[in-house]
ROZADO-288683 format. One record per residue (C-alpha): residue number from 1; residue in three letters; x, y, z. Coordinates in Angstrom, 1 decimal. Each point is the difference from the previous one (the first is absolute). Example, Ala and Ser with C-alpha at 12.3 -4.5 7.8 and 13.67 -1.06 7.14 Angstrom:
REC     k     r       c1       c2       c3
REC     1   ala     12.3     -4.5      7.8
REC     2   ser      1.4      3.4     -0.7
end
This chain:
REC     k     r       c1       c2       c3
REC     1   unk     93.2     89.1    147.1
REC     2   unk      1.0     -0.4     -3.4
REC     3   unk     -2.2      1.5     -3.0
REC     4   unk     -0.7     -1.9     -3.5
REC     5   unk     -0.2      3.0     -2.2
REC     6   unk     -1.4      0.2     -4.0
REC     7   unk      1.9     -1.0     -2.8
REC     8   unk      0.1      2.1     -2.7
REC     9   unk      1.6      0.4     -2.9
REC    10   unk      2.6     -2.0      0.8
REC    11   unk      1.0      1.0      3.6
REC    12   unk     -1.8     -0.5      3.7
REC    13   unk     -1.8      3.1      0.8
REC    14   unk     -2.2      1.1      2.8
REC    15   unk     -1.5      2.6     -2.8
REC    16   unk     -2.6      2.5      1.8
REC    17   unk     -1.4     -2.5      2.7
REC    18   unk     -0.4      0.4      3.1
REC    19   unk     -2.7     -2.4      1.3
REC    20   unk      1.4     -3.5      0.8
REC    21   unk     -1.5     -3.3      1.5
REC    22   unk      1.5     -2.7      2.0
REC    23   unk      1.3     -3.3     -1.7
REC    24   unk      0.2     -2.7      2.7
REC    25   unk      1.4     -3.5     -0.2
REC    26   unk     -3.0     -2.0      0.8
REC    27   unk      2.3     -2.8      1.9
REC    28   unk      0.4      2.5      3.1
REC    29   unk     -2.7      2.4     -0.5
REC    30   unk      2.6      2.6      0.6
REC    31   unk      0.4      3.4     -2.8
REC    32   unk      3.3     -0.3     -2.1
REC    33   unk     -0.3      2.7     -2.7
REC    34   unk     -1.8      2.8     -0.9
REC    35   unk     -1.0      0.6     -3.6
REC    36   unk     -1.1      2.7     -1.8
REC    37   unk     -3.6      1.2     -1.0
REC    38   unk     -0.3      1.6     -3.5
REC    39   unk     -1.5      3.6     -0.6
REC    40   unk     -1.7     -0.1     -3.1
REC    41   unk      3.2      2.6     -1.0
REC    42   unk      2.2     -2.9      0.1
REC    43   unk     -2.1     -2.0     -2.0
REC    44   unk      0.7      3.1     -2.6
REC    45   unk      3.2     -0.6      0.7
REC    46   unk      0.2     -3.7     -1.0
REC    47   unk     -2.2      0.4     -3.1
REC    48   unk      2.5      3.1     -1.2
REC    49   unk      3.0     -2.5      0.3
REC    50   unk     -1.9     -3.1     -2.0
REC    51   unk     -1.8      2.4     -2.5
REC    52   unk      3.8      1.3     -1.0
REC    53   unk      1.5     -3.6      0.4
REC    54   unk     -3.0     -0.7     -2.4
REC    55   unk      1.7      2.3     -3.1
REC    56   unk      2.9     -2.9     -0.4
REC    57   unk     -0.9     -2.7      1.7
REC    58   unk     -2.9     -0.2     -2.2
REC    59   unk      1.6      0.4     -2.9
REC    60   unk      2.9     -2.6      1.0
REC    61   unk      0.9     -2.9     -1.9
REC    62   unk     -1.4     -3.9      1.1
REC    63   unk      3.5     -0.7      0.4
REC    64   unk      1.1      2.6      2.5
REC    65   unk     -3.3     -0.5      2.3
REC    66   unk      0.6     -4.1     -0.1
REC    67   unk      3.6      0.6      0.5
REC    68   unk     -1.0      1.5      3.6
REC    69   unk     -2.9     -2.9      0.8
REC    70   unk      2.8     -2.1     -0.3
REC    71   unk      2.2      1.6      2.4
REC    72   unk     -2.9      0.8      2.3
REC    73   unk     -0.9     -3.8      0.0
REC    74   unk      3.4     -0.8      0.7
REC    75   unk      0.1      2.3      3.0
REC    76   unk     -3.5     -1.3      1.1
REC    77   unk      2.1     -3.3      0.5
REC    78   unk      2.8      1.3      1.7
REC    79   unk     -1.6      1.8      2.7
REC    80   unk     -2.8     -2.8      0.8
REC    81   unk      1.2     -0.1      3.4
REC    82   unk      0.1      3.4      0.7
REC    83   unk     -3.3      1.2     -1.6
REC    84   unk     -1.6     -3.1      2.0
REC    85   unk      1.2      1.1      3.2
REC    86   unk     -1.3      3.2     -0.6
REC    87   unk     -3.2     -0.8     -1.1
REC    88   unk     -0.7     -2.1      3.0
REC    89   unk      1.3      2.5      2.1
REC    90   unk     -2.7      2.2     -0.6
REC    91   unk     -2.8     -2.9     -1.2
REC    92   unk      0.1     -2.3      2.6
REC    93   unk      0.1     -3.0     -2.6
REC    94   unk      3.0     -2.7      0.8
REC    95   unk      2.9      0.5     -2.7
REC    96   unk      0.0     -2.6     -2.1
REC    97   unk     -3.5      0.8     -0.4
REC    98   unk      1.4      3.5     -1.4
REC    99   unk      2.3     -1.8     -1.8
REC   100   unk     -3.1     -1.6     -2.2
REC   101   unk     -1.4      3.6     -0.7
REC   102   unk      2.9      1.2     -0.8
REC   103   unk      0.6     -3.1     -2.6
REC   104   unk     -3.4      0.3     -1.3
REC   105   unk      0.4      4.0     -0.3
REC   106   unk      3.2     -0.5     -1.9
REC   107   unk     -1.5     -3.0     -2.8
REC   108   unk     -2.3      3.4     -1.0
REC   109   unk      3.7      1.4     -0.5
REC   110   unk      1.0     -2.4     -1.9
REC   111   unk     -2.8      0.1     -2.5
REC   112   unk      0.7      3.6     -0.4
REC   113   unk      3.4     -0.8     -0.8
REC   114   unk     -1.9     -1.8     -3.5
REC   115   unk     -1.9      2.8     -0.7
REC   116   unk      1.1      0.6     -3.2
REC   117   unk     -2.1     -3.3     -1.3
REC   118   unk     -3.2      1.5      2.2
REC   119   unk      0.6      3.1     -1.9
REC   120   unk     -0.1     -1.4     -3.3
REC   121   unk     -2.4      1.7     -2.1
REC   122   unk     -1.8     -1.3     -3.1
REC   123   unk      0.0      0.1     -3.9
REC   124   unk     -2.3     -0.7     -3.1
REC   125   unk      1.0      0.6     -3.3
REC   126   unk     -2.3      1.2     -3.1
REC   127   unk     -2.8      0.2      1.7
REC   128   unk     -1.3      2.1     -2.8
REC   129   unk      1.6      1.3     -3.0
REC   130   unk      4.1      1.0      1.0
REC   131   unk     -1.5      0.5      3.7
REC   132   unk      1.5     -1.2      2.9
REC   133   unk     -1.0     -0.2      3.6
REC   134   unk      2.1     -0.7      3.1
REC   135   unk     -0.3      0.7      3.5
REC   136   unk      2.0      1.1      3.3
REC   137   unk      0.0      1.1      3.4
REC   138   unk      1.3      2.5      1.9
REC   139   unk      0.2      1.1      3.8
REC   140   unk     -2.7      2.5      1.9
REC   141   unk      2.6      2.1      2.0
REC   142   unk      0.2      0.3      3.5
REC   143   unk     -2.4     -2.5      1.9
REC   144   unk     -0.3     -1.1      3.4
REC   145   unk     -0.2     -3.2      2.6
REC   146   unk     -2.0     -0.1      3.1
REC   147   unk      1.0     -2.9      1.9
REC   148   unk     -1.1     -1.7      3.1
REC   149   unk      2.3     -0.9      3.6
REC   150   unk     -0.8     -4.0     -0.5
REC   151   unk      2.6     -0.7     -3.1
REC   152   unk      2.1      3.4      0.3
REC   153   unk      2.5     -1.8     -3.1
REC   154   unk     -1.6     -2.1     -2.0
REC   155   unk     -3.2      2.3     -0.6
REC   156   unk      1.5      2.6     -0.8
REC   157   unk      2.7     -2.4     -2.3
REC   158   unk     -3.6     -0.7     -1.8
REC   159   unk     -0.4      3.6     -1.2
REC   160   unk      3.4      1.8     -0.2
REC   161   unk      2.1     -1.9     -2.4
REC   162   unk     -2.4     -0.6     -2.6
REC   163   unk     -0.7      3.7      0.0
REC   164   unk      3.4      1.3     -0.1
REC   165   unk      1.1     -2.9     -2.6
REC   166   unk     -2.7      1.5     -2.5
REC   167   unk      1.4      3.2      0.5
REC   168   unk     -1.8      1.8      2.5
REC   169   unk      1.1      1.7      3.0
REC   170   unk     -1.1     -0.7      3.7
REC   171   unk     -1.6      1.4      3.4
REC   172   unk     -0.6     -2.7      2.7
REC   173   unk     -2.1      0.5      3.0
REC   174   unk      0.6     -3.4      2.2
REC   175   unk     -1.1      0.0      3.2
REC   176   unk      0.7      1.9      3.1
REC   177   unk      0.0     -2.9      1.9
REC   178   unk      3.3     -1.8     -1.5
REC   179   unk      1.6      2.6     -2.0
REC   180   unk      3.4     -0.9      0.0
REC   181   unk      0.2     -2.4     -2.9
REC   182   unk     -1.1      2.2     -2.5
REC   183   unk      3.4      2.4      0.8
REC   184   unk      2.0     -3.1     -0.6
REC   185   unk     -1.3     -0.8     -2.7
REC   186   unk      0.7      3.6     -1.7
REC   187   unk      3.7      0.0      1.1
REC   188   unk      0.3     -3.0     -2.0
REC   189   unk     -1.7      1.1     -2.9
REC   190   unk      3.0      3.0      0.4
REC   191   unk      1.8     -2.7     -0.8
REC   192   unk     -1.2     -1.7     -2.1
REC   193   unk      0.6      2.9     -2.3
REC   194   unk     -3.7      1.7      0.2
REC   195   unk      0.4      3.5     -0.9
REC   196   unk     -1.4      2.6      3.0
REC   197   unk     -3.8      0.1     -0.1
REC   198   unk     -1.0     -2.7     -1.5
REC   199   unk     -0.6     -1.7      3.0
REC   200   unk     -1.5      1.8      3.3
REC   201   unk     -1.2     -0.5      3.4
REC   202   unk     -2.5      1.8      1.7
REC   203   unk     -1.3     -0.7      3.2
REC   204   unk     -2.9      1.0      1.7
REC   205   unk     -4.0     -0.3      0.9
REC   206   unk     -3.1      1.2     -1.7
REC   207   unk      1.8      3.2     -0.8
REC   208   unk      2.6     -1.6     -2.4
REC   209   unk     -2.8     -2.5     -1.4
REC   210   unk     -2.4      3.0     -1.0
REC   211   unk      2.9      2.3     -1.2
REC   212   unk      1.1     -2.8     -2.3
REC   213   unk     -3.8     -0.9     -1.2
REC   214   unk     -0.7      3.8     -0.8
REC   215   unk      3.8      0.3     -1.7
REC   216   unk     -0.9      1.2     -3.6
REC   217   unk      3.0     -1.4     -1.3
REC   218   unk     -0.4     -3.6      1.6
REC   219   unk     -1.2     -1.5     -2.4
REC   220   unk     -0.8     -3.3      1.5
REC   221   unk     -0.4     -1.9      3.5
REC   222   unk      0.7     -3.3      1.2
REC   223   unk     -1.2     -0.5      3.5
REC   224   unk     -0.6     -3.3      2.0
REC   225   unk     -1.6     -0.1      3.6
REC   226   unk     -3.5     -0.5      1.7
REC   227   unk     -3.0      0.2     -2.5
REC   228   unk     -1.8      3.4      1.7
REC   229   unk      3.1      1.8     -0.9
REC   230   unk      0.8     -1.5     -3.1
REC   231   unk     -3.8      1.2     -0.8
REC   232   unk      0.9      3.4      1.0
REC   233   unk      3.4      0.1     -1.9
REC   234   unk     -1.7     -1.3     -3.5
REC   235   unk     -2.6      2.2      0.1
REC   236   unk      2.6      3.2      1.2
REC   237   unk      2.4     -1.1     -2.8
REC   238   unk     -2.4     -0.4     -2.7
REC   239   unk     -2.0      3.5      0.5
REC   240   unk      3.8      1.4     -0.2
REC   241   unk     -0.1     -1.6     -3.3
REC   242   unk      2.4     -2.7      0.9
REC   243   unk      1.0     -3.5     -0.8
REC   244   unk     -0.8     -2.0      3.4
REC   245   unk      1.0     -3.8      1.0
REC   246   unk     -1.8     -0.4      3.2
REC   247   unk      0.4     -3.3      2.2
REC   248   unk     -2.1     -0.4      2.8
REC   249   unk     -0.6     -2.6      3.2
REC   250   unk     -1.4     -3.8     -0.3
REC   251   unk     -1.2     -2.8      1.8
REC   252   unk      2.1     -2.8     -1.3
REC   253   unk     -1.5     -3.6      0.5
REC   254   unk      1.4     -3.4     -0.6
REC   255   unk     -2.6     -2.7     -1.1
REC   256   unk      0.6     -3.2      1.4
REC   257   unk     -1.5     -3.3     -1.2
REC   258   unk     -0.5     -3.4      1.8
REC   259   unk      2.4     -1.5     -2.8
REC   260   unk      3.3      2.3      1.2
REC   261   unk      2.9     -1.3      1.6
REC   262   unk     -1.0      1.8      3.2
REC   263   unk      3.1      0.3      1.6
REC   264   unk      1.5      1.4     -3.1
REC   265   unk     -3.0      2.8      0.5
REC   266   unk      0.2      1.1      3.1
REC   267   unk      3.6      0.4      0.2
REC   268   unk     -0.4      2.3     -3.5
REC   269   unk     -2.8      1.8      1.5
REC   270   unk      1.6      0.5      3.1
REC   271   unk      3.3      1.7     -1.9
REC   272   unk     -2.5      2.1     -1.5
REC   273   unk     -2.1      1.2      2.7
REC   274   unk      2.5      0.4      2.4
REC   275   unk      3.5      1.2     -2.1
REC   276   unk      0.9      3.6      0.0
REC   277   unk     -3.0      0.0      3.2
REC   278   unk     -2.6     -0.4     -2.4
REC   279   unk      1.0      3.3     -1.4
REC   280   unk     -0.3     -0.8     -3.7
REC   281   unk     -2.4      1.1     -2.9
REC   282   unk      0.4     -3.8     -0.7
REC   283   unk     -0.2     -1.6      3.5
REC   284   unk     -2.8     -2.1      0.3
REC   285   unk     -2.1      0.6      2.6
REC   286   unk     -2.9     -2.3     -0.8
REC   287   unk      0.1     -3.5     -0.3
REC   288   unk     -3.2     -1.4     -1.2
REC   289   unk     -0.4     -3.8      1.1
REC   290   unk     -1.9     -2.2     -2.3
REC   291   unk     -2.1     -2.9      1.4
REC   292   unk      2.4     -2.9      1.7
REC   293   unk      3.0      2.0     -0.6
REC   294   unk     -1.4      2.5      3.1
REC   295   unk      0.8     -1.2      3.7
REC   296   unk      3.4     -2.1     -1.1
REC   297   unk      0.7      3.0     -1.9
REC   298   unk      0.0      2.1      3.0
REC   299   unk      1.5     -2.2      2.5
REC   300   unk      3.3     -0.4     -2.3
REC   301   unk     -0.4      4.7     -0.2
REC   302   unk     -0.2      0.6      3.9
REC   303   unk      3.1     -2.4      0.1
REC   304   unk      1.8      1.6     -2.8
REC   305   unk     -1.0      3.1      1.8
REC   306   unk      0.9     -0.7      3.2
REC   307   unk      3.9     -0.9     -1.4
REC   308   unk      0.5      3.2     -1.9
REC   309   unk      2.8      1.4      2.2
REC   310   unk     -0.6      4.0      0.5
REC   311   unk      3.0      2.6      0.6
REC   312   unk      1.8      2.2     -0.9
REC   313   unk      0.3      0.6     -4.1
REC   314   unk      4.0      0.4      0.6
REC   315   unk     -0.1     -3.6      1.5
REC   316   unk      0.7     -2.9     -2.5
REC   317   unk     -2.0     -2.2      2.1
REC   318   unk     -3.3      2.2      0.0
REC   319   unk     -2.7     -1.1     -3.0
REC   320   unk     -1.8      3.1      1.3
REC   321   unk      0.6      3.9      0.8
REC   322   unk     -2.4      2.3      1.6
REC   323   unk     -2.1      1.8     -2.0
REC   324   unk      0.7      3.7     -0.9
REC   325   unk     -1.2      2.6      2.8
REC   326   unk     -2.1     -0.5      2.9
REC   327   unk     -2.7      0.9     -1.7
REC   328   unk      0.1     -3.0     -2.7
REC   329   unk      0.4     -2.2      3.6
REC   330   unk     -3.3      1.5      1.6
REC   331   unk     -2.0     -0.5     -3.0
REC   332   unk      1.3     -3.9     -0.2
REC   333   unk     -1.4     -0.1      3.8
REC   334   unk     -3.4      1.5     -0.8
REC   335   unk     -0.5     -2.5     -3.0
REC   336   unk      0.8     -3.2      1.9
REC   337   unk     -2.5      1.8      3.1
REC   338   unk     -2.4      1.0     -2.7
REC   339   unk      0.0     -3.5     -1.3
REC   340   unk     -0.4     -1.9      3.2
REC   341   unk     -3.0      2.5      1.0
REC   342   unk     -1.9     -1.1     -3.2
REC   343   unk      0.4     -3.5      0.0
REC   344   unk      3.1     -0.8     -1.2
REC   345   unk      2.2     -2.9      1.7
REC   346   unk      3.5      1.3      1.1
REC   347   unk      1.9     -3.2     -0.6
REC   348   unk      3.4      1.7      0.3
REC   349   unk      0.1      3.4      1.6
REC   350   unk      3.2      2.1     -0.6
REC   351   unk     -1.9      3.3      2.4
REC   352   unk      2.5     -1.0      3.1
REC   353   unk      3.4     -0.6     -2.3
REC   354   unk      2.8      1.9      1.8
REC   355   unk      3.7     -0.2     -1.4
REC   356   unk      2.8     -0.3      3.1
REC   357   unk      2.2      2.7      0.1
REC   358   unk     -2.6      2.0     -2.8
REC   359   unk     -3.2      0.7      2.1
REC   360   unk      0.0      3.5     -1.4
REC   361   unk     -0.1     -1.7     -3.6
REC   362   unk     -2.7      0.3     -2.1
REC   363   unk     -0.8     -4.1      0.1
REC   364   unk     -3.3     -2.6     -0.3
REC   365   unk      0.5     -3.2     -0.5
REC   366   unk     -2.1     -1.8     -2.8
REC   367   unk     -3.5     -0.3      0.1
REC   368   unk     -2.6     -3.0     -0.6
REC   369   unk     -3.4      0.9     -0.5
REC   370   unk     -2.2     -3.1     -0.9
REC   371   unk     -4.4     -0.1     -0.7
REC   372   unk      0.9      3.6     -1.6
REC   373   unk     -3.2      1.1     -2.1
REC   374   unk     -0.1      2.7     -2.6
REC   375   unk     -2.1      2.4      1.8
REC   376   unk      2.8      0.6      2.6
REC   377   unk      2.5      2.5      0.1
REC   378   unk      2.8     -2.5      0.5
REC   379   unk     -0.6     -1.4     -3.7
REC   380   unk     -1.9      3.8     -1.4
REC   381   unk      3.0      2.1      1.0
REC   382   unk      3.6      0.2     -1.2
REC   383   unk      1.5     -0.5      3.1
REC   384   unk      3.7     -0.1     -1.3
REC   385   unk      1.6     -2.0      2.7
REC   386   unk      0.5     -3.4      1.0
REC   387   unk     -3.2     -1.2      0.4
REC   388   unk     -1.4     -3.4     -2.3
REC   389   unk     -3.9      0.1      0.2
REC   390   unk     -1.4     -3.5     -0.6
REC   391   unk     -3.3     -0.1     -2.2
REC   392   unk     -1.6     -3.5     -0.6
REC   393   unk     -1.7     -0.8     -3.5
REC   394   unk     -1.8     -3.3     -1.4
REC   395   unk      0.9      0.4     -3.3
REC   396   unk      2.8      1.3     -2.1
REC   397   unk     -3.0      1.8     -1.5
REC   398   unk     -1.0      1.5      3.1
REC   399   unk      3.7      0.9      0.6
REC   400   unk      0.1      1.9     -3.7
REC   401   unk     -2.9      1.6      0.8
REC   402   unk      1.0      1.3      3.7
REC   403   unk      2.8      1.5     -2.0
REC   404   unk     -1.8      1.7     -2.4
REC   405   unk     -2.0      1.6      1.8
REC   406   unk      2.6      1.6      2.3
REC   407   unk      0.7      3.9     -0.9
REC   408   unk      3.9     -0.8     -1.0
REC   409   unk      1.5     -2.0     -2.3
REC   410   unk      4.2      0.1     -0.1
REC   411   unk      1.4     -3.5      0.4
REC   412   unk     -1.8     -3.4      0.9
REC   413   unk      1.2     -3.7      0.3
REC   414   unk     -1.6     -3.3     -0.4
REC   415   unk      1.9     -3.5      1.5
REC   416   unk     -1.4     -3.0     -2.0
REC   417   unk      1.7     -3.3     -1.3
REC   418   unk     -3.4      0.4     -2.8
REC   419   unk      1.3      2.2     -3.1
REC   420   unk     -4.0     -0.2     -0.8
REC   421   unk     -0.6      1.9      3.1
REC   422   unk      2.7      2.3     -0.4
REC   423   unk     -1.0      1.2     -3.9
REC   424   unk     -3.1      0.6      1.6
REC   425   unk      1.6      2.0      2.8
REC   426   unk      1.9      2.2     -2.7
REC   427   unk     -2.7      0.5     -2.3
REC   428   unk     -2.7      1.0      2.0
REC   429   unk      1.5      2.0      3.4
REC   430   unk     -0.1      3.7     -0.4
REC   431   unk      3.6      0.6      0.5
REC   432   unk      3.0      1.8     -1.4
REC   433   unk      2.4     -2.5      0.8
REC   434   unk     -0.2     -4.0      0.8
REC   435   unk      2.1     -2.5      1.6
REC   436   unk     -0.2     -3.8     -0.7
REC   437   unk      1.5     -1.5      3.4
REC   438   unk      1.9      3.4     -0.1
REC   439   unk     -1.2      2.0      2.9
REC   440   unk      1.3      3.5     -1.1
REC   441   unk     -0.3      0.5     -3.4
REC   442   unk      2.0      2.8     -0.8
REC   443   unk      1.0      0.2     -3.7
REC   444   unk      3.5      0.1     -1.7
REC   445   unk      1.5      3.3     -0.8
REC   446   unk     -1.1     -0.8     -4.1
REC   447   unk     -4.0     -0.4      1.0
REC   448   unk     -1.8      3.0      1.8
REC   449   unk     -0.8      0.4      3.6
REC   450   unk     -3.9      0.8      0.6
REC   451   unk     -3.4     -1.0      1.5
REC   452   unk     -3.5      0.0     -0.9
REC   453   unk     -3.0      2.1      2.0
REC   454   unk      1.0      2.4      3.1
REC   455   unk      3.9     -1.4     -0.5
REC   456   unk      0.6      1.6     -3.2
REC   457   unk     -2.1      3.6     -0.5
REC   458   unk      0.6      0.9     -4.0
REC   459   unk      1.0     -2.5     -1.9
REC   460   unk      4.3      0.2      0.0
REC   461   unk      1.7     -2.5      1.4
REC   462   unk      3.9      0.5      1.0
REC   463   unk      3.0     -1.2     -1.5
REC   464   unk      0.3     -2.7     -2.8
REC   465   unk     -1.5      1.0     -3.3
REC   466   unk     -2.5      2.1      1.4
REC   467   unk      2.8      1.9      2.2
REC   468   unk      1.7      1.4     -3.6
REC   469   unk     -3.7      0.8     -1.7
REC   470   unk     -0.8      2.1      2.9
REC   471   unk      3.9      1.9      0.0
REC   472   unk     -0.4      0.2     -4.0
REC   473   unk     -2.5      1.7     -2.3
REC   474   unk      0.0     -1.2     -3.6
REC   475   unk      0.6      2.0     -3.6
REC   476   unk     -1.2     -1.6     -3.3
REC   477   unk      1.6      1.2     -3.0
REC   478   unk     -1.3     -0.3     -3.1
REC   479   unk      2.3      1.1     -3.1
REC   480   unk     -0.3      0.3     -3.9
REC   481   unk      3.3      0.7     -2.1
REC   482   unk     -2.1      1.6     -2.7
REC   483   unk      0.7      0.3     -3.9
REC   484   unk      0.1      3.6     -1.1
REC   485   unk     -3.1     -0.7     -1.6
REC   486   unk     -1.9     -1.7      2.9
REC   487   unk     -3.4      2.1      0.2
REC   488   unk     -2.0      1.0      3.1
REC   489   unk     -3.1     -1.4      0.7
REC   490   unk     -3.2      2.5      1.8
REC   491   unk     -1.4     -3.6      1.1
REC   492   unk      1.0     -2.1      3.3
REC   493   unk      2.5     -1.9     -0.7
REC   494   unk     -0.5     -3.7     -0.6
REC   495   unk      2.2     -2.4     -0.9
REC   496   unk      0.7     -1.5     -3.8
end
C-alpha cells in the first residue's frame, strides 16, 4: 500500500509519524493509499524549515519571488492533465471538472505573478514643514492554510501564492481525505525554483490543526471548511494571538422570478446543484421559486435532473462522480428520507442510484426535493451533496426575506429578465457574493472570496486585495531632513 508522506523543506518525508488513515477512490469504494497523520513534533518540524526559509525569503527581492509565480504558473499549465487525474482520483469529481479548479486555482497564481503593483505602497510630500510620509508593507513570517477535501487545488491556490509572493513562508494542512495534490503541487514549486521551506505539506487530523493554531511562531491562519470548525479555529487562533481567515459552510439559493427564461434556469441551477455532487461551498442547494415561475420551473429541474448522466469521475461521459466517502453518501440518504418524512415531495430520488461495474462506489444520483419549507432539515442543514430543495415564494420580497433570515450567507443568485428586480436583489440580500443569471458567483482572482453571517466568522476574506492585507502588515514612515538649527519642540507635534 503506498504511503503519501510530508513535505518538508524541500523533500518528501514521513518525519516522526506513525499514525496513518486510508485514502480511497470513491469510484470503487476500495482503500488505495495510506497517508500520514501528523504528531504535533512534525508540525515543529515544518514550522522550523519555513521560520528559517523566512530569514531570505522574506527579505528577497519582488523580482526573484515573481520570477518563480511565473514558472509555477507555467507548470500549473503543463501538468493540467496530470494534477486532474489525480485529484479526481481521490475526489470523486469527473476531470474536467478538476480541470476548472485547477484553472480557477491557478488565475489566483497569476495575480500573484503582478504583485509588485498590489504591493505598491504610498507617498505624500510636505506634509508639514521638510516632512515627509510614505508607507509600506512587509510579510508576517511563517503562516499556515487549513484547507478542506471538496476543492483540494484551487482552495488552497487561494491562500498559498499570495502568501509566499508577499514574502512569507508556508505550512499547509489540506485534507486527509484527498491529500495527494498538495505533494504535486510542492514538487513543482521545486521547480519552479522555490528555495526548500518555503513551501510545506503537512498532513494530518485535529492533532496537526491544534499544533499549528498553538505554534507561537505562526503567525497567521487561513482555514476554509464547515462553520462549527471554522468557529473553533478563529477563536483557537486568535487566543494564540494570531491572524485568522476563517471560511465556513452555506446554504446557497438561487432566486428565480416568473420573468426568467426558465429553461435557461434550470439547466444553470441544475450545473450548480449537482456538479462536483453538490460538493461545493458554492453549489446551490436551494432554489427558491417565485409565484408562476414555480411548477414549470420544476417540471423542466426533475427533467434536467433526470438526464444528468452519473459515473465514474475518470469517464468523459459522466457529469457526475460519487461523492467523497461513504459517509458523505449516508448523510445524502438521510436528508432526502429526512425530507420526505416532513413533508417534502421527492420529485427525483437519487437513494437507489447504483453505478454498473461500481456498486462498491460511493454514488447517489441527484436529488429533487419540491414544497421544501424552511423549518425542515432538508433546507436548515448543509447537507453538502446533490440534493436541490425546492422552496416556493409570492414575492421577490418574500424570496429576499427567506434569504435573510437563513443563518448563512456565502453566495446567492437571482434569474430575472427585470434589471429593477435584480438591483433590488443585490442591494437588499444579506449576502457576500451575488450572481445576476450567474448561478455560482465565485469572484476573479483580483476581487476577494467571502461571505456574510455563519459563512464568514471574522471579517477576512481570501485572496484578491484582501488576500495580500491579511499576508502584509503595514509601516508608516515619517521623515524630517532637519537644518542644524531645527529646534525640538516639548509639545505634540502638529503640523505647520
Amino acid at each position: 500500500m503506498n504511503t503519501i508522506e510530508h513535505w518538508i523543506d524541500g523533500t518528501a518525508t514521513s518525519a516522526g509519524s506513525t499514525r496513518t488513515a486510508p485514502v480511497f477512490d470513491p469510484a470503487t469504494g476500495k482503500r488505495q493509499s495510506d497517508v500520514l497523520l501528523a504528531e504535533a513534533s512534525d508540525v515543529d518540524t515544518a514550522v522550523a524549515a519555513a521560520s528559517k526559509a523566512f530569514g531570505s525569503w522574506g527579505e528577497s527581492s519582488l523580482s526573484q519571488r515573481t520570477k518563480v509565480m511565473f514558472a509555477f504558473r507555467e507548470l500549473l499549465v503543463t501538468h493540467e492533465d496530470e494534477l486532474a487525474r489525480i485529484i479526481s482520483s481521490e475526489h470523486g469529481k469527473v476531470v474536467d471538472d478538476a480541470r476548472g479548479e485547477i484553472v480557477r486555482g491557478r488565475e489566483v497564481v497569476e495575480y500573484a505573478c503582478g504583485i509588485a503593483d498590489a504591493l505598491k505602497g504610498s507617498f505624500s510630500g510636505q506634509v508639514s514643514r521638510d516632512v515627509d510620509v510614505h508607507d509600506f508593507r512587509q510579510p508576517l513570517g511563517v503562516v499556515a492554510g487549513i484547507t478542506p477535501f471538496n476543492f483540494p487545488i484551487m482552495v488552497p491556490l487561494w491562500m498559498h501564492p499570495i502568501a509566499i509572493a508577499t514574502g512569507n513562508t508556508f505550512v499547509l494542512k489540506p485534507s486527509e481525505r484527498d491529500p495527494s495534490a498538495s505533494n504535486f503541487v510542492a514538487r513543482l514549486y521545486a521547480e519552479a525554483g522555490l528555495p526548500d521551506g518555503v513551501f510545506n505539506v503537512v498532513h494530518g487530523d485535529k492533532t496537526a490543526v491544534d499544533a499549528l493554531l498553538d505554534h507561537p511562531e505562526v503567525a497567521a491562519v487561513s482555514f476554509v471548511g464547515s462553520t462549527p470548525i471554522a468557529k473553533y479555529v478563529h477563536e483557537r487562533g486568535t487566543a494564540s494571538g494570531k491572524r485568522v481567515q476563517a471560511l465556513g459552510g452555506a446554504k446557497n439559493h438561487a432566486v428565480v422570478l416568473p420573468d426568467a427564461d426558465l429553461e435557461y434556469a434550470a439547466n444553470h441551477l441544475t450545473a450548480a446543484a449537482f456538479g462536483s455532487a453538490g460538493q461545493r461551498c458554492m453549489a446551490i442547494s436551494v432554489g427558491v421559486a417565485v409565484g408562476a415561475a414555480g411548477d414549470k420551473l420544476v417540471e423542466i429541474l426533475e427533467r434536467k435532473a433526470r438526464e444528468v448522466k452519473v459515473g465514474p469521475g475518470s469517464d468523459p461521459a459522466s457529469d457526475m462522480g460519487p461523492v467523497v466517502t461513504e459517509a458523505a453518501r449516508e448523510r445524502v440518504v438521510n436528508a432526502v428520507a429526512g425530507g420526505a418524512e416532513q413533508g417534502a415531495s421527492v420529485v427525483v430520488d437519487g437513494r437507489g442510484l447504483r453505478v454498473p461495474g461500481h456498486e462498491e462506489g460511493f454514488f447517489v444520483g441527484p436529488s429533487l426535493l419540491d414544497n421544501v419549507t424552511t423549518d425542515m432539515a432538508a433546507y436548515r442543514e448543509e447537507i453538502f451533496g446533490p440534493v436541490l430543495a425546492v422552496v416556493r415564494a409570492e414575492t421577490v420580497d418574500e424570496a429576499i426575506a427567506i434569504i435573510n433570515a437563513n443563518p448563512y450567507g456565502n453566495g446567492t443568485a437571482i434569474f430575472t429578465g427585470s434589471g429593477e428586480a435584480a438591483r433590488k436583489f443585490q442591494r437588499e440580500v444579506k449576502v457576500g457574493m451575488i450572481g445576476v443569471n450567474v448561478p455560482i458567483p465565485v469572484p476573479m482572482s483580483y476581487y476577494s472570496f467571502g461571505g456574510w453571517k455563519d459563512s464568514l466568522i471574522g471579517d477576512s476574506p481570501i485572496h484578491g486585495p484582501e488576500g495580500v492585507r491579511f499576508y502584509t502588515r503595514a509601516k508608516v514612515v515619517t521623515t524630517r531632513w532637519p537644518h542644524t538649527s531645527t529646534a525640538a519642540a516639548f509639545t505634540f507635534p502638529t503640523s505647520s
